[in-house]
N, C-alpha and C positions, 0 to 999 in steps of 0.2 A: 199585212199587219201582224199576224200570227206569228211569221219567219222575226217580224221585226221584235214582238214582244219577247218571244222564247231567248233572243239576243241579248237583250237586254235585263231578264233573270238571269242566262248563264254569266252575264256581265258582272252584277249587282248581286248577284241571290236572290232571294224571295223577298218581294215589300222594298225594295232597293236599296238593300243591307253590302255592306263590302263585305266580299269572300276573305277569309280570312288566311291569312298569307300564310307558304309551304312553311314545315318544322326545319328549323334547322338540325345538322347531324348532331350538333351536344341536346338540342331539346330533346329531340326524338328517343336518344340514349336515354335521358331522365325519366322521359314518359313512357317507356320499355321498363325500367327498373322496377316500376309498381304492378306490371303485367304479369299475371300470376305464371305466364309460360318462362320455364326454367331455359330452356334454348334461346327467348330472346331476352332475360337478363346477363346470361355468357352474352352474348352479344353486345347488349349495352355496356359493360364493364369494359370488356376489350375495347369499343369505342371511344370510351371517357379515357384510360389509359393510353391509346394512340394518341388523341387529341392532348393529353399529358398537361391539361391547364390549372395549376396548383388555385385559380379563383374560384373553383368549384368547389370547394372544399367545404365552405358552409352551408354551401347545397346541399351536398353529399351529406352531411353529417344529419343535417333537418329533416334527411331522405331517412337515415337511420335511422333516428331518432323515432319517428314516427309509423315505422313497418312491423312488420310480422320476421322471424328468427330468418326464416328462408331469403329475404329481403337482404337481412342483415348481414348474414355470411356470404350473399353474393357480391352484395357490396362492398366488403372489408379489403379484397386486395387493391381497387383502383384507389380507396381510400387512404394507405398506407403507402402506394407507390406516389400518388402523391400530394401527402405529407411531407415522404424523402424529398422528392424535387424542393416545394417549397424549403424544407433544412438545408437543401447546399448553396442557397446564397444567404445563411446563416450568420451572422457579425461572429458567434461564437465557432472557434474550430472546433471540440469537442463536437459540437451537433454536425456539422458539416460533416466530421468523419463518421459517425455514428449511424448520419444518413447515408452515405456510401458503403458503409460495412452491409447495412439492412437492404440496400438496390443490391447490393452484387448476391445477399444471399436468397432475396427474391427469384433473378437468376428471370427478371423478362427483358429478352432483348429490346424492346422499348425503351428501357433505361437506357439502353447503351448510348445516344444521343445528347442523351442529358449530361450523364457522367461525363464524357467526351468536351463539350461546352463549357462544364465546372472545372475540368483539367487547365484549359484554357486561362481562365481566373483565377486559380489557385496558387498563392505562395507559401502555402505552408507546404516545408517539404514532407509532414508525414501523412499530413491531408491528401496530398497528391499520390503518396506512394498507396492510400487506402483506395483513393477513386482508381488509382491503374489495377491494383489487384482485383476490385469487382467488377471494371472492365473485361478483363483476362477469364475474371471467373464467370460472366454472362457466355463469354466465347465457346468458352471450355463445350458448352452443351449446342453450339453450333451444329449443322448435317455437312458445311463445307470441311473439307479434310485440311486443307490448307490455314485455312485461319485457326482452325482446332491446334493445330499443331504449333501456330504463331502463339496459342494462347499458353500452350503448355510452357512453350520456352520461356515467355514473359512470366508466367509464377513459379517458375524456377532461378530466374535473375530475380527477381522482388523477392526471394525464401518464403515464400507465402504458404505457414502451418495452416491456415483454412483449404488449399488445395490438396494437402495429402491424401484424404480420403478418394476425390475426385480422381486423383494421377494412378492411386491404386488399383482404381475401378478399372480404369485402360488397359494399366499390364495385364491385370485378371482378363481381362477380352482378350490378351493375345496368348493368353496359357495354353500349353501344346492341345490337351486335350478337344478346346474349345474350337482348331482349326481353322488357325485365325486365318486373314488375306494379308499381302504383303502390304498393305494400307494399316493395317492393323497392328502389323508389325512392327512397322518404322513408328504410328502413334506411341506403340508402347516400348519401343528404345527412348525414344522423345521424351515419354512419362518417369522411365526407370533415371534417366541422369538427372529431370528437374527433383527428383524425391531424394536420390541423395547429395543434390548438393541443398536442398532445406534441412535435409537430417544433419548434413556434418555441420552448417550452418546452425542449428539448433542445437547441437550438443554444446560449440559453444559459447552461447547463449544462456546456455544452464547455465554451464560452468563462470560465465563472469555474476549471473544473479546470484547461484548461491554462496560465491566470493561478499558479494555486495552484502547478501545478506547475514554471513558469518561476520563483517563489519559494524555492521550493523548492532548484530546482540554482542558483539566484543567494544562498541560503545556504553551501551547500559551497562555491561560487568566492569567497563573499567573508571566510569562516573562514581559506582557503588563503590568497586574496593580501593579505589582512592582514599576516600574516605576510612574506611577498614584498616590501610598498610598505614594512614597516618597514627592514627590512633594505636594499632599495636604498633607501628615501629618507635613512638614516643613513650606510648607507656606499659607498655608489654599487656596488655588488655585484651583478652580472647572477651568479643562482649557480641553474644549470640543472640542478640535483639535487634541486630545491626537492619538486619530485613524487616523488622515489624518497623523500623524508622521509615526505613525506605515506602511502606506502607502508609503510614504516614501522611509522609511526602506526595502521596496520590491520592489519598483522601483530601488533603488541605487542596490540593486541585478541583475537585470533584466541589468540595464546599464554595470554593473560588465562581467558580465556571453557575452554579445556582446560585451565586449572591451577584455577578452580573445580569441573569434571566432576571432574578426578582428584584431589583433595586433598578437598574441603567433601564436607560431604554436600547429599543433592540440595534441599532446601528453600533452600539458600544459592545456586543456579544463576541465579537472580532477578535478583542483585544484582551479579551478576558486573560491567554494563553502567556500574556506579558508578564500580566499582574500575578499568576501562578508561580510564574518559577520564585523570583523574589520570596514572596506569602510561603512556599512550600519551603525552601530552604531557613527561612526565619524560625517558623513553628517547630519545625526537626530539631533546629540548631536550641534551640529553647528547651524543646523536650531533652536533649541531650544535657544541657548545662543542670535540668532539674535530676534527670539519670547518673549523673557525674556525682551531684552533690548528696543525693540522696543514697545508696548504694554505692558506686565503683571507688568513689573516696578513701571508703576504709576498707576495702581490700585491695590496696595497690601490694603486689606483691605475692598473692594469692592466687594463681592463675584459677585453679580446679574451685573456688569457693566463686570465685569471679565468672567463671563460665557457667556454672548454675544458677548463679545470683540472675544473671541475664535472661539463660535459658526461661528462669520462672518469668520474668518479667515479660518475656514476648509474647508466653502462656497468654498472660495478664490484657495486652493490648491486643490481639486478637481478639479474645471474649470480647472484648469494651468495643471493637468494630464492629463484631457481629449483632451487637444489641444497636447500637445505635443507628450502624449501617444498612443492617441485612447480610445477606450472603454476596448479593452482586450488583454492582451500578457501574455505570459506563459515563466516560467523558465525550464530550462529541468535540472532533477536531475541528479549531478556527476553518475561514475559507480560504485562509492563506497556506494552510500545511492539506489540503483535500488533496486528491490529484497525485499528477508525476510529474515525470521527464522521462520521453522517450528518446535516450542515446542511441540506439540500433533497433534495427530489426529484430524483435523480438527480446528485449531489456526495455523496460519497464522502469524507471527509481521513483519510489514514492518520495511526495515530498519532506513526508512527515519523518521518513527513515535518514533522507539527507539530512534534517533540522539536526536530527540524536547527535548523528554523526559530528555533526557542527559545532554540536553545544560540548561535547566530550572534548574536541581540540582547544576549543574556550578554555574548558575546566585545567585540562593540560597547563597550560599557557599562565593561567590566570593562578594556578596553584606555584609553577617554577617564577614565576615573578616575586609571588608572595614569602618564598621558603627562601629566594637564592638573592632579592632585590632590595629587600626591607629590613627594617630594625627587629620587626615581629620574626620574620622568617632567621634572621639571624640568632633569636632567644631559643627558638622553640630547637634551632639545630644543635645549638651549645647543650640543652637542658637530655636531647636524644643521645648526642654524644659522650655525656659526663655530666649529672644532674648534682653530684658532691659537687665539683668544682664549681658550676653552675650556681648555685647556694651560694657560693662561698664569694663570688661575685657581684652579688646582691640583685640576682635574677630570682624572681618570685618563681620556684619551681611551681609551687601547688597551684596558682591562678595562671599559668601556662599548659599544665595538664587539663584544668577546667574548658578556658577555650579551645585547644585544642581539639577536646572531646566534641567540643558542641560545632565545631569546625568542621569535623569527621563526621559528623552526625546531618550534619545540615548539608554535606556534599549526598549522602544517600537518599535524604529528602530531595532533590533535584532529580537523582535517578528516578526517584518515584512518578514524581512532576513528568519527567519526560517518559517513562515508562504507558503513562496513560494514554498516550499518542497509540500505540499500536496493540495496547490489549487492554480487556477490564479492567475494572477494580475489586478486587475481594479481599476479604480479612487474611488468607494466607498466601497474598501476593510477596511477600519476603521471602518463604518459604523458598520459594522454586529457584532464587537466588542467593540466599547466602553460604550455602556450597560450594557455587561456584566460584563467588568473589573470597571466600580463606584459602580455594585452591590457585586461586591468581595471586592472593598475596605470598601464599606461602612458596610458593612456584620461583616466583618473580625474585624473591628475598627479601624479608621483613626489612618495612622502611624505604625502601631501594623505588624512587618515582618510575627510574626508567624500564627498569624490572617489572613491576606492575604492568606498565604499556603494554612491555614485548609480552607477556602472561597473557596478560585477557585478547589481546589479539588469536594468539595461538589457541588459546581454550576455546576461545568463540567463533574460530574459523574451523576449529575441529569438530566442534559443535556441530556446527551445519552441512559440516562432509561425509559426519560419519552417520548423520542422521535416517537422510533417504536409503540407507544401506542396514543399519541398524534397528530403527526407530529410535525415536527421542530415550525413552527408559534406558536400553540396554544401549544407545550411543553415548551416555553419558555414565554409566558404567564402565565401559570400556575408557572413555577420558580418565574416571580417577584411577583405574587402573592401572595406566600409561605414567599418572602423577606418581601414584606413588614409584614404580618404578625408577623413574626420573630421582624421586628423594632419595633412594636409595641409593645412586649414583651422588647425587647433591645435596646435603642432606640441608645446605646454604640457600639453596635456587639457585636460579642462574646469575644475579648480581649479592655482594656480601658486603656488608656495612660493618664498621668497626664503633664498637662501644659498650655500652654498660650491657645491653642486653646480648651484645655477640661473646663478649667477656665473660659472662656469667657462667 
């Protein structure tokens, strides 16, 4: 009876309670994580990470949430590996890749599994090229000499700039001194050609970005001196406020962009960037027509009375932004211009850079329509060409000069507009531009549309060539240095228009 009862505890337990069933291997990991031994928390972690089940995750986090610091950092990498897991079957590719960039630079072969399975699934080709590079890169730290070596090759065909520093460590292991082995060897020939075929592949890489990006600011100068080459080439008007316009023009953005926040509701904040350029080019164009009417009116004719007259006036609109404005405010970009497009391996376009680009070919387009297509564009060329005869034809010279001005004024209000995409707003945002845009017109050949183009092309891909070599100060020193030179061969630019003011 004794043999029978003692069977029937070890059956039951005490009082004829049911034993209470084995831990499973994730419990037991769980219930190790709060055990103050440091050896079987490593343990736990490595467990939860083998078993790689992204459902634990508001376990884990409850776990954190509620421990002690040592808890917490034991915790944190099975928590962020996955995390990653969970992001690569992410609807968004941005996280998907973002969680492969974070598995590969974790660097635990446990990932490898994962990533491999997401490869599987994946149609985005630069998704895929990201999970193969953090594949390659788990590899890299492999003890097999063979796969090591498969991995080096594969981030030397993928150009993978995150491998450089890795592929350098190899050759340094096979440095004469260090007495490498012929395993060592052959790693680091392996290493030495994936490095430079990423480096000559990255050179150029540069060279098409900082192409893209010399584009880029030869958009904004050729938006602003548009406006500029009209205005002087119609009425010989050196008007040095031209940039406080352009100012302007990014503030009425910045006002735009807060009267959506506090008026719309917030699903309408999107489109605020629509309603900018419009509002931005009107209010310039207005300011202009009152700057035309109030001042430049009675000094047609007057260049040096006229270039000061402005100069003060830009004094003038600076102060009146700094008091009203402050020194610095920021536009925030739509969710439609955030972001890029990645064309290659390592080129990047933002989107906001292709928008400028975009909107300057507009501007192009929508100006030779307007000067080459129209009744309007056909007065304003008669009046450039011979403004006596013009008169004498019964063309209103003076309210052609008027919109004209506010024409040329409200094209620099758009630069503005668009200028806020890629940098602040400050009261001496003109500033840093109307240099550039008299040496694009003056370059180009007063008046001359296509002059203009081929100008701020050239100034603003020299821009950003001679930059990284120069720095910006002394790289664009060097550009008007090159101008003037250029003038002094041409003193025309490079295209010449005929009429009252080439005549003179």
């Amino acid at each position: 009876m004794l043999c029978g009862t003692e069977q029937a505890i070890g059956a039951e337990g005490p009082r004829g309670t049911a034993a209470a069933p084995p831990l499973s291997l994730i419990e037991k990991a769980l219930a190790d994580l709060a055990a103050g031994d440091p050896a079987k928390q490593d343990a736990a972690v490595q467990t939860l990470i083998e078993q790689g089940d992204p459902s634990l995750l508001p376990k884990l986090e409850e776990i954190r949430g509620n421990s002690d610091r040592a808890v917490r950092l034991a915790i944190k990498p099975a928590i962020d590996l996955l995390r990653n897991r969970a992001n690569l079957a992410s609807a968004e590719s941005d996280r998907r890749r973002s969680a492969a960039t974070d598995l590969g630079s974790l660097g635990r072969p446990a990932a490898i599994p994962w990533l491999e399975d997401a490869l599987t699934r994946e149609s985005n080709r630069w998704v895929r090229h990201t999970i193969e590079e953090s594949i390659a890169l788990i590899k890299l730290a492999s003890d097999d000499p063979t796969t090591k070596i498969s991995a080096v090759a594969k981030l030397g065909e993928l150009r993978s700039q995150n491998a450089v520093p890795a592929l350098k460590d190899l050759i340094q292991q096979a440095a004469p001194e260090a007495q490498p082995t012929d395993q060592q060897k052959a790693m680091a020939q392996a290493a030495r050609s994936a490095v430079e075929r990423i480096e000559v592949w990255a050179s150029w890489a540069n060279a098409f970005e900082t192409i893209f990006r010399g584009i880029s600011l030869s958009s904004i100068l050729l938006i602003m001196s548009l406006g500029l080459a009209i205005v002087f080439g119609l009425m010989g008007v050196i008007n040095m406020a031209h940039g406080e316009l352009m100012m302007i023009g990014a503030y009425a953005t910045f006002v735009t962009q807060e009267c959506f926040k506090a008026y719309l509701p917030a699903g309408a904040f999107d489109y605020y960037f629509l309603a900018a350029m419009p509002v931005s080019f009107l209010v310039v164009a207005l300011c202009g027509l009152i700057l035309e009417a109030t001042v430049i009116r009675f000094l047609y004719g007057r260049p040096l009375e006229t270039m000061l007259a402005t100069w003060g006036v830009s004094l003038v609109l600076i102060q009146a932004a700094r008091v009203y404005f402050g020194d610095l405010t920021s536009v925030v970009a739509p969710s439609w211009l955030s972001g890029g497009a990645q064309v290659m391996v390592g080129v990047y376009l933002p989107y906001n850079r292709l928008f400028i680009i975009t909107l300057s070919i507009l501007c192009v387009a929508g100006i030779y329509f307007l000067l080459f297509r129209t009744g309007v564009g056909l007065r304003v060329r008669a009046v450039m060409q011979n403004r006596d005869m013009s008169s004498c034809l019964g063309i209103p010279t003076r309210t052609v000069d008027a919109y004209t001005f506010a024409f040329g004024s409200g094209l620099a209000g758009l630069a503005g507009c668009a200028l806020t995409l890629i940098g602040n707003v400050e009261p001496g945002l003109g500033q840093n531009y109307i240099v550039d845009s008299f040496m694009v017109v003056v370059t180009g050949g007063v008046g001359k549309l296509t002059g203009t183009i081929v100008a701020s092309l050239g100034i603003g891909g020299l821009n950003k060539l001679l930059e990284p070599s120069f720095g910006a100060v002394y790289g664009k020193v060097l550009i008007l240095v090159l101008v003037i030179l250029f003038l002094q061969r041409r003193p025309s630019g490079l295209f010449t228009i005929k009429g009252r003011h080439a005549e003179s």
